[in-house]
C-alpha positions in Angstrom: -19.6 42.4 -20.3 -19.5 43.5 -16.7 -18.9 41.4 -13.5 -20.9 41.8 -11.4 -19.4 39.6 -8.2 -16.5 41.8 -8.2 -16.0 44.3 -5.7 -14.8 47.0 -8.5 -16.9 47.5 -12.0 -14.1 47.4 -15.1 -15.6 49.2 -17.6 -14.9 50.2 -21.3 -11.8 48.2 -21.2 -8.9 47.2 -23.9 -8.2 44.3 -25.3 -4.4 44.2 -24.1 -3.2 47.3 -21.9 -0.7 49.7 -23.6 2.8 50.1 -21.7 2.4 54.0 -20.8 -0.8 55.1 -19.2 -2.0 58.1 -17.0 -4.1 57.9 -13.8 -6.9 60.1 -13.0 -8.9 60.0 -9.9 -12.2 61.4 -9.8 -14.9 61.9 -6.9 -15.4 64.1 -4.6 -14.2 65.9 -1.7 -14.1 64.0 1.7 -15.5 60.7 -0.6 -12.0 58.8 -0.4 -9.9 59.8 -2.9 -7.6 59.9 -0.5 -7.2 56.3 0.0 -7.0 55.9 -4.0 -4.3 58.0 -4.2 -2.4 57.0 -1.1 -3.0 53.0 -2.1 -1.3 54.4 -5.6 1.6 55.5 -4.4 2.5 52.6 -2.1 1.7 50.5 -5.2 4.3 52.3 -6.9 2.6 55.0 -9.4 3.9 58.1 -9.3 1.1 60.7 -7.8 2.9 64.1 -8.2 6.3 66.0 -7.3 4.6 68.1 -4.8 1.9 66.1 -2.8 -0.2 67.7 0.0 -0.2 67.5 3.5 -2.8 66.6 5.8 -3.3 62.8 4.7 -4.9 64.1 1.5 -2.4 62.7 -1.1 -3.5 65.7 -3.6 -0.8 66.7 -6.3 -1.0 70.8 -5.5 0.3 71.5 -9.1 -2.9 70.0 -10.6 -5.2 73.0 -8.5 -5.1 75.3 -11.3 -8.0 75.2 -13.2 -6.0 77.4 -16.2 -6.2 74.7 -19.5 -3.0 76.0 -21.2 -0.6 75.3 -17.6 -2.9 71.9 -17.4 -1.7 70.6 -20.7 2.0 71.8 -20.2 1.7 69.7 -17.1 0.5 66.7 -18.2 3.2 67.0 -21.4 5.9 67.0 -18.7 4.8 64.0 -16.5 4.7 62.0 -20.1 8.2 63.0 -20.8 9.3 62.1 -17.3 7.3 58.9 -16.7 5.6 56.3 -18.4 2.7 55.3 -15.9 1.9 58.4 -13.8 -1.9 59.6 -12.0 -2.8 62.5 -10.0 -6.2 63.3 -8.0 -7.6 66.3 -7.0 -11.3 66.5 -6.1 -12.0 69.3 -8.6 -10.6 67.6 -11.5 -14.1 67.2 -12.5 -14.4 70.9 -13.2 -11.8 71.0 -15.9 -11.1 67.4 -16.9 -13.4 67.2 -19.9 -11.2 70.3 -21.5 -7.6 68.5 -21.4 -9.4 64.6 -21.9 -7.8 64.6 -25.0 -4.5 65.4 -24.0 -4.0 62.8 -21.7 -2.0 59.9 -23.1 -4.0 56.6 -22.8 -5.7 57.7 -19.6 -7.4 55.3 -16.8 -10.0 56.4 -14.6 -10.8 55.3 -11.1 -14.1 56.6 -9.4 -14.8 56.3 -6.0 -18.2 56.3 -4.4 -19.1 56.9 -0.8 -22.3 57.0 0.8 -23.4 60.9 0.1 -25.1 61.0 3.1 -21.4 60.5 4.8 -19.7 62.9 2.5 -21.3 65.6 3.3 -21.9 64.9 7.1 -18.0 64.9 6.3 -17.8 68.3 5.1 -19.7 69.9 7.6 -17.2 68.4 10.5 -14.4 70.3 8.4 -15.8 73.2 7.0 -18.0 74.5 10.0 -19.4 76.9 8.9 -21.7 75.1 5.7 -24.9 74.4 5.9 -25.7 70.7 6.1 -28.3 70.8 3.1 -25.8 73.1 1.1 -23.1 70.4 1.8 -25.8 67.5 0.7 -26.1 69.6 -2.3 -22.7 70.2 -3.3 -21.8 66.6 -3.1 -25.0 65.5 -5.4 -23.7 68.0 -7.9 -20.2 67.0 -7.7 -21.0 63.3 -8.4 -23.4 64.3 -11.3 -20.6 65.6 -12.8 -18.0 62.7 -12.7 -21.1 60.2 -14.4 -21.4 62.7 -16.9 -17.9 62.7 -17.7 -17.2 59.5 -17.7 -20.7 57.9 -19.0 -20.1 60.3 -22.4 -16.2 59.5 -22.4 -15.8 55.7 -22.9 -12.5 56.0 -21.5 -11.5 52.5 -19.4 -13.0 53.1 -15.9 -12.7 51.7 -12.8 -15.8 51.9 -10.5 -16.2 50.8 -7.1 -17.6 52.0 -3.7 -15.4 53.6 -0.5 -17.2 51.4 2.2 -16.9 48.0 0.1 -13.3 49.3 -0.2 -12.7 49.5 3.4 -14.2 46.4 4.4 -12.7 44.3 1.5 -9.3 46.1 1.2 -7.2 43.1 -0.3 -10.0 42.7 -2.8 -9.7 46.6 -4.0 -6.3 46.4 -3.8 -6.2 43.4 -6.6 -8.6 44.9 -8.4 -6.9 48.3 -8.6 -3.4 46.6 -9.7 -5.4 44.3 -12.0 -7.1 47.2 -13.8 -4.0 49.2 -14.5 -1.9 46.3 -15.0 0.7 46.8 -12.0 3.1 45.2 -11.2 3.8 45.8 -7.8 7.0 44.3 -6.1 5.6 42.5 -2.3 7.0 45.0 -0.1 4.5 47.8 -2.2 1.5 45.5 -2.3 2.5 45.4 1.5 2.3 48.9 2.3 -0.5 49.0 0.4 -2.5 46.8 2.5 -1.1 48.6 5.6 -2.4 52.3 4.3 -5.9 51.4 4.4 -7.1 50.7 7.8 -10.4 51.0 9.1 -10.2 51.5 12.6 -7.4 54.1 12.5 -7.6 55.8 8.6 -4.6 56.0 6.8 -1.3 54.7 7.6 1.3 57.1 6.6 4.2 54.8 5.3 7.4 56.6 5.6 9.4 57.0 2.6 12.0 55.3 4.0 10.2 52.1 4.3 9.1 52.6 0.4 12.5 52.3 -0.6 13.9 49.9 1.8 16.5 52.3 3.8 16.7 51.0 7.4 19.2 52.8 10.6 20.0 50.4 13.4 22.0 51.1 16.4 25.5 49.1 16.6 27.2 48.6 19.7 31.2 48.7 18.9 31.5 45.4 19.4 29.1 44.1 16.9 31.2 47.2 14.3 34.7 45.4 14.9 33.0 41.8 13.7 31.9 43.5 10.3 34.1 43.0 7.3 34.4 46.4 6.2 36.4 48.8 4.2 36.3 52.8 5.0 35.3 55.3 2.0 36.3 58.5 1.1 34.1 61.7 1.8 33.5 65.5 1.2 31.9 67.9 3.4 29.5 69.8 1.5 28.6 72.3 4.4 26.3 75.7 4.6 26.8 78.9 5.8 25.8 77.7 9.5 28.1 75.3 9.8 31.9 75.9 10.8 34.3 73.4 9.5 37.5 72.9 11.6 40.0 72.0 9.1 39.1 68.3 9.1 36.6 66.7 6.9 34.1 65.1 9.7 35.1 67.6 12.3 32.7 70.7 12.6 30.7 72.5 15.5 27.4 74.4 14.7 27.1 78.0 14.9 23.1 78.7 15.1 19.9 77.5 14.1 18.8 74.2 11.6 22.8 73.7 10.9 22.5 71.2 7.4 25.8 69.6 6.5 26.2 67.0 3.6 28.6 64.4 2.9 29.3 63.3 -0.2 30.5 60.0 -0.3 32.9 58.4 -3.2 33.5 55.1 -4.6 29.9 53.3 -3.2 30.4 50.5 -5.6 27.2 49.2 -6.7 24.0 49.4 -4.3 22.6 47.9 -2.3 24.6 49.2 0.7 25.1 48.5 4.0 26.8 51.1 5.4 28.4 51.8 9.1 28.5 55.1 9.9 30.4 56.4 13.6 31.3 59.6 15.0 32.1 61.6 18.5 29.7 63.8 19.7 29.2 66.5 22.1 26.1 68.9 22.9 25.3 70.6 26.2 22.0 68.9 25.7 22.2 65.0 25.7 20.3 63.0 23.2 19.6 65.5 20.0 18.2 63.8 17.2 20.9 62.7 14.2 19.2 62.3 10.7 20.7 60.6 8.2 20.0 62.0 4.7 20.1 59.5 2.2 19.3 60.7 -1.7 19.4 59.0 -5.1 22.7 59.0 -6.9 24.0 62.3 -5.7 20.9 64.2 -6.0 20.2 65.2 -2.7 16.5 66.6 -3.3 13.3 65.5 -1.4 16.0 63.0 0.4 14.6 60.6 2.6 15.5 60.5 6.2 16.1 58.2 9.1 16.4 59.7 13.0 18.8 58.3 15.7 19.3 60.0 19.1 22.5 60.6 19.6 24.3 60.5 23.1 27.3 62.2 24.2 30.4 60.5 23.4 31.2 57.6 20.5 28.0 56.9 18.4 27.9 54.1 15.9 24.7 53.2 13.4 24.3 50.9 10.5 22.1 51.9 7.4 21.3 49.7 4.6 20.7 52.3 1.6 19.5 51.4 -1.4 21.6 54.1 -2.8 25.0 56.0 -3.7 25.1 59.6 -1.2 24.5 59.6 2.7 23.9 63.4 4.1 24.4 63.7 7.6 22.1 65.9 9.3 22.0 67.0 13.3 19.1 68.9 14.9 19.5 69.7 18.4 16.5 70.2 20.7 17.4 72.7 21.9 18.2 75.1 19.3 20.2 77.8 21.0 22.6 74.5 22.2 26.2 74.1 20.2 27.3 70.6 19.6 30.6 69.4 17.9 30.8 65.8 16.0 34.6 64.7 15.7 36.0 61.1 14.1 33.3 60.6 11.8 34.0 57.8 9.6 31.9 56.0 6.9 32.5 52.2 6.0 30.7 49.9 4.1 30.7 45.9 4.3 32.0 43.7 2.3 
C-alpha cells in the first residue's frame, strides 16, 4: 500500500532491508540528480572513486555504455563495499541490460517540472532547439517509467521542487528508504547541500571527516600537554632536502613534500604542527595533507597562510599520516621551511 501524505512514494518494498544494497539514480539530465547524489554522499554512501566536477556528482566510470566493463564495474564496488550507488543521467540507456547484476539494488527517481528541464538545457547547451530539448526530456522520462514500472525493484519516487521546499522531509525519507544510518554530523551536511536560494553547498571533504586546522599563537602551544613524534621526509624530485628531516627549500614549480609520521597511537588526533618559514613573497598558502592510515591518495586538505618567520597550527585528524604541502603564489618565488616539528597532545 502506498502513502500518499508522504513527500516521497516507497514503492515495491521488502519486508526487512537486506544488509548490502546498491544505489541507482535515475532521471534525467538537468532534473536533479544532482542533489540525489550529492545528499548521498554527505549521508555517507559511497557515489564513486572518480566523481565529476561542476556540481554534478556523476561517477565518470559509469559513462560507458559497453555492458561487459558495466558488469566488471559493478562486481568490483560489491567486492569493495557493502552499500554503494552511482548516477549518471544516461543510466537509463543501458540499465535494463546489467539489472540483473546488481546486487539487491534501490532505485531513486527524481521528477522535475519538464517544462524546467528543458528550459534548463537550453541555458547550457545553446545551441538546442527549445522544442528538441522539450522532446528529449519527455523521451528520457518515458524511459525511466518503463524501467522501473516493468522491474518491481524497490523504488523511491518523489518530485525535485517538493524536494527543495521540504528538504528535511526528503532527507528522512531518503535515509528511511535505504535504511541509513547516518551519524549527525552527515545528516547535517546533508541538510546544508540542498539549499534553494544558492544550489548546492559543496561540503569540503575535510568537514566530512571531521579534520579541522586552527592557528595557535606560541603561547597557547607551550600550555598543551604534548609529546613530539618522529617523522620521515618523503620528498619529490622538486624538492631539495638539506640534510635535516624538516629542513628543505624548493627548487621550481608545485614542490610536494610528505611526511610520514610514526608512532600516532590510536586516532583521533590532535596534533601541533610548527615550523620556520621564509619566501620572498609573504603569506603563501601551507596545506596540510592529511590521508588514511598511510595511504596518501585523494588526501584531504586544509590551507593556512603562512607568514614569514615561526608558524604554529593545530589540526585534529581523524587519522594516522599528516603530508605537508607548500604552494607559493608566486610560483617562480623559493621559500625554505626550517624547525618543523610535529607533536601531539596528550
Amino acid at each position: 500500500m502506498i502513502d500518499t501524505k508522504n513527500i516521497a512514494l516507497h514503492h515495491n518494498m521488502p519486508d526487512t532491508h537486506p544488509e548490502q544494497k546498491t544505489v541507482v539514480v535515475l532521471g534525467v539530465s538537468r532534473g536533479g540528480t544532482s542533489m540525489v547524489s550529492g545528499s548521498l554522499i554527505e549521508l555517507g554512501v559511497f557515489m564513486g572513486e572518480n566523481i565529476s566536477g561542476g556540481g554534478s556528482y556523476e561517477d565518470v566510470d559509469f559513462f560507458t555504455k559497453d555492458t561487459k566493463e558495466l558488469r566488471a564495474l559493478v562486481a568490483r564496488r560489491d567486492s569493495m563495499h557493502d552499500t554503494w550507488g552511482w548516477k549518471y543521467p544516461h543510466t537509463s540507456e543501458y540499465i535494463a541490460k546489467i539489472a540483473k547484476d546488481l546486487r539487491n539494488p534501490y532505485f531513486v527517481v527524481i521528477f522535475r517540472n519538464i517544462f524546467d528541464v528543458a528550459r534548463s538545457f537550453v541555458k547550457h547547451h545553446n545551441e538546442m532547439p527549445f522544442e528538441n530539448a522539450l522532446e528529449n526530456a519527455y523521451s528520457r522520462y518515458n524511459s525511466v517509467v518503463q524501467f522501473v514500472t516493468k522491474h518491481k525493484y524497490p523504488t523511491m519516487f518523489f518530485s525535485f521542487e517538493k524536494a527543495l521546499d521540504k528538504k528535511e522531509e526528503f532527507l528522512d525519507s531518503l535515509v528511511s528508504f535505504l535504511d541509513l544510518s547516518p551519524n549527525a554530523d552527515q545528516r547535517t551536511n546533508a541538510s546544508r547541500f540542498i539549499n534553494k536560494e544558492e544550489g548546492y553547498v559543496t561540503i569540503l571533504p575535510s568537514e566530512r571527516q571531521g579534520l579541522t586546522l586552527d592557528p595557535c599563537d606560541q603561547e597557547e602551544a607551550d600550555a598543551m600537554e604534548t609529546r613530539e613524534l618522529e617523522f620521515k621526509l618523503e620528498a619529490q624530485d622538486n624538492v631539495q632536502p638539506t640534510g635535516t628531516d624538516g629542513e628543505f627549500t624548493s627548487l621550481n614549480v608545485d614542490p610536494l613534500f610528505i611526511y610520514a609520521i610514526k608512532d600516532m597511537g590510536e586516532a583521533p588526533n590532535a596534533l601541533l604542527i610548527s615550523y620556520d618559514f621564509h619566501c620572498d613573497d609573504d603569506g603563501t598558502e601551507t596545506r596540510f595533507y592529511v590521508g588514511r592510515d598511510g595511504v596518501f591518495r585523494q588526501p584531504l586538505s586544509l590551507t593556512h597562510k603562512s607568514t614569514n618567520g615561526k608558524n604554529v597550527v593545530k589540526i585534529h585528524s581523524p587519522w594516522s599520516f599528516v603530508g605537508l604541502r607548500l604552494d607559493p603564489v608566486d610560483k617562480e618565488v623559493p621559500f625554505s621551511l626550517r624547525n618543523l616539528t610535529i607533536k601531539k597532545a596528550v
